[in-house]
N, C-alpha and C positions, 0 to 999 in steps of 0.2 A: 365618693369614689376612693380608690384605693391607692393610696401613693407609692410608686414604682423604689422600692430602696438600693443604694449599692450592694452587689455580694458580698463585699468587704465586711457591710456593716450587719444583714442580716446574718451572713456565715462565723460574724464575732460574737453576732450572741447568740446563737443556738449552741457554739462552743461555749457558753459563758455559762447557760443554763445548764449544760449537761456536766461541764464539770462542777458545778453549785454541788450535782446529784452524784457525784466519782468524790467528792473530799470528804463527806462524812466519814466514812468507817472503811478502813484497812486500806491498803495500797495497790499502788497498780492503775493499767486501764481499764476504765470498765465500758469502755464503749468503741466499736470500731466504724469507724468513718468514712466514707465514698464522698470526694469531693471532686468533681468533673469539671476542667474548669474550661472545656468547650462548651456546657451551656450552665445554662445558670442552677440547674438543681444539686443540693448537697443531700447527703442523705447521713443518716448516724444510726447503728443497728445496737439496741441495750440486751442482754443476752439475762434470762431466768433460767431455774433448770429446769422445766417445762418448756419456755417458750421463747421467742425471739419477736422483738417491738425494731420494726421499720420505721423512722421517721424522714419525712424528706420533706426538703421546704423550697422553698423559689421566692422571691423579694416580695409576691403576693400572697404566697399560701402554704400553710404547713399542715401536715396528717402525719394521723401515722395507721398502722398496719400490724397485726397479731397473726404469727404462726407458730404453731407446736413444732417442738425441736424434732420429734419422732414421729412414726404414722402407728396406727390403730393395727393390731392385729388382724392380718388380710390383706390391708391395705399399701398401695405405693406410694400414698400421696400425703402429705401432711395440710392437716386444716387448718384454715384463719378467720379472721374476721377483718372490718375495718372498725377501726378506733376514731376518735375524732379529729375534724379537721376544721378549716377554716380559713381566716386572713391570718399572714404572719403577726403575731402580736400574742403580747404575753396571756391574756385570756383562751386564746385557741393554747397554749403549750402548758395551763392548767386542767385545763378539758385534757388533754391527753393523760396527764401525771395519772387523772383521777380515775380516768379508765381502765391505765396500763392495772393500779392498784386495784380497782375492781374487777378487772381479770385475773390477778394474782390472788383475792383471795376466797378461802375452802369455804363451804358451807359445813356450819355444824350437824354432828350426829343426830339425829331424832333422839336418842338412846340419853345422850347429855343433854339436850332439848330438855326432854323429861325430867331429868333428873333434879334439874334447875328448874322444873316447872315453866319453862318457858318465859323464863325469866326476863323482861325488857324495861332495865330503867326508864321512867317515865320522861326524865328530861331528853330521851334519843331521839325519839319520834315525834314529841309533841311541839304543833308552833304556839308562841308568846304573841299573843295581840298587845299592840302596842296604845 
């Protein structure tokens, strides 16, 4: 069962984690915050230039949420996805990192593909039996 935490305590470290992610490189804030404090969910929105990551948590659960900053030619609507969620705890807020980063990154050309023969170091993919 899932133990009920104060908002104090989870809302300090979800600020703790996000800024861990705001200190590395250049200044400023890099995230803007929704904290409601009639009920218990906090939210904190990280901003790409493509895309905008939702995260909102509550003493038992944290997600988060992907939407493009723009909409598609024609369209009025910009599209998302969901990211991962779970129990508050540091496992569910590595599932998310790892998402936000595999939404963030491009797939290579065929064109460089080729070029590089399709090049996959062996240690990338392969597992080590122990």
């Amino acid at each position: 069962m899932t133990e009920c935490i104060a908002k104090s305590v989870y809302t300090d470290t979800l600020k703790r984690w996000v800024v861990e992610l705001e200190s590395r490189y250049g200044r400023g804030q890099k995230a803007l915050w929704d904290i409601n404090e009639a009920d218990d969910m906090i939210g904190v929105r990280l901003y790409t230039d493509g895309h905008v990551y939702s995260i909102k948590a509550t003493p038992v659960f944290l997600g988060c949420t992907a939407s493009t900053r723009k909409a598609r030619p024609g369209e009025d609507w910009t599209r998302g996805n969901d990211l991962a969620d779970g129990e508050f705890n540091e496992e569910t807020w590595l599932k998310i990192l790892k998402d936000i980063v595999s939404y963030e990154l491009k797939s290579i050309s065929n064109y460089v593909l080729k070029m590089n023969n399709g090049f996959i170091p062996e240690t990338c993919c392969e597992s080590k039996e122990t």
